[in-house]
C-alpha positions in Angstrom: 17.8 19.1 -29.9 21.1 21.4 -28.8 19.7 20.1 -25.2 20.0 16.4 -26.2 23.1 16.3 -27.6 24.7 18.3 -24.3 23.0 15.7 -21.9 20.5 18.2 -20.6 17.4 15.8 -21.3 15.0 18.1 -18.8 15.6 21.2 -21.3 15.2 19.2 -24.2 12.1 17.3 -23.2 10.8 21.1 -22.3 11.7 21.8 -25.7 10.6 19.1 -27.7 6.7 19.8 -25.6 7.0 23.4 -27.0 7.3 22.1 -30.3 4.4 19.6 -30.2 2.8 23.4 -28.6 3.5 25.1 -31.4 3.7 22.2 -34.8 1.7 19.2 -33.4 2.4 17.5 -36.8 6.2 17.0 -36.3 6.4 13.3 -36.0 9.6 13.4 -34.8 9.2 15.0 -31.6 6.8 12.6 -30.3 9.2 9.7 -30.9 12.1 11.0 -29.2 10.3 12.3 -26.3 8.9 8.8 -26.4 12.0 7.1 -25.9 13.4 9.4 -23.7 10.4 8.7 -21.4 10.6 5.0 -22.2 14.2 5.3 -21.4 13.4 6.7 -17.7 11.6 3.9 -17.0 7.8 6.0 -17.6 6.1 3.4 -19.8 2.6 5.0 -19.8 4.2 8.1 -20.7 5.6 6.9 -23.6 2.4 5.3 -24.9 0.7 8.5 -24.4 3.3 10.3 -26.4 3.0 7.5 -29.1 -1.0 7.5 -29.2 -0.4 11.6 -29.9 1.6 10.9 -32.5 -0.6 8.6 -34.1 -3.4 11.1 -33.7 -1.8 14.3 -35.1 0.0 12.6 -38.2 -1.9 9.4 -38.9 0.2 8.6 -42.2 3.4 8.3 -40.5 4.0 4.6 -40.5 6.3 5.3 -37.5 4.1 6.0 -34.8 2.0 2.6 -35.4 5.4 0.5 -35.7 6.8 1.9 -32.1 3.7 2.2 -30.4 3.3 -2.1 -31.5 7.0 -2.7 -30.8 6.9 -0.9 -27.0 3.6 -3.3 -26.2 5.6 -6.4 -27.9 8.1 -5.3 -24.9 5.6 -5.3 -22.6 4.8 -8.7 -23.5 1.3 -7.8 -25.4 1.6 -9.3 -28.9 -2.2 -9.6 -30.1 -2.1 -5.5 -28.4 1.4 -5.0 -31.3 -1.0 -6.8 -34.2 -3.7 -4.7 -33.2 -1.8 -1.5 -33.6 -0.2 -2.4 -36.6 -3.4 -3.9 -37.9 -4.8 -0.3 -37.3 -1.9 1.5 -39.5 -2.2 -1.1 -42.7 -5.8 0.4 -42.7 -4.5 3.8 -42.6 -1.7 3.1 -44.7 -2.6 0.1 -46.4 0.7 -0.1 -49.0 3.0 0.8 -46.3 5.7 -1.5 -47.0 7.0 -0.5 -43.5 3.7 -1.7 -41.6 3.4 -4.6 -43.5 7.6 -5.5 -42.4 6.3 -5.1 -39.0 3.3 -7.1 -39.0 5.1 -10.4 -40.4 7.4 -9.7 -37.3 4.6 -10.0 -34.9 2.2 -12.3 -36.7 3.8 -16.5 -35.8 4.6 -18.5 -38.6 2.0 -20.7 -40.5 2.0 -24.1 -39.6 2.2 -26.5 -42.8 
């Protein structure tokens, strides 16, 4: 993280792959080396770090919740339900998920 915060973000993306090497079940490392990809312009890459995520620690509500919100940007709503829809199974009390899915589900016409 030293890496990050001094602006080296090759070092720190090195880094943040060692620990993903060596702990696959930090969370956290996925979603910054996901945005830091994302922020590069490397969508694909992010998604793969996101789908990681999601595989090595399926009870972290955040993986599902960016993963929907970066294909929402992409412009792929039913693909952001999907995801989310996949994470209230895995989680199905997450009061995170559920937030999220009202965000990409439209509004009930009367």
């Amino acid at each position: 993280m030293a890496a990050l915060i001094q602006g080296d973000n090759a070092k720190g993306r090195r880094n943040l792959e060692e620990t993903i090497a060596w702990a696959p079940h930090i969370s956290s490392a996925y979603l910054i080396l996901s945005q830091l990809t994302l922020d590069s312009g490397q969508t694909e890459e992010a998604r793969r770090y996101l789908k990681q995520m999601m595989k090595a620690a399926p009870k972290d509500a955040r993986g599902y919740i960016a993963y929907a919100e970066l294909e929402a940007a992409s412009g792929d709503i039913n693909g952001a339900r999907s995801i989310l829809i996949r994470g209230s199974q895995r989680l199905p009390s997450n009061q995170a998920i559920i937030d999220a899915m009202q965000r990409f589900t439209p509004p009930r016409k009367p």
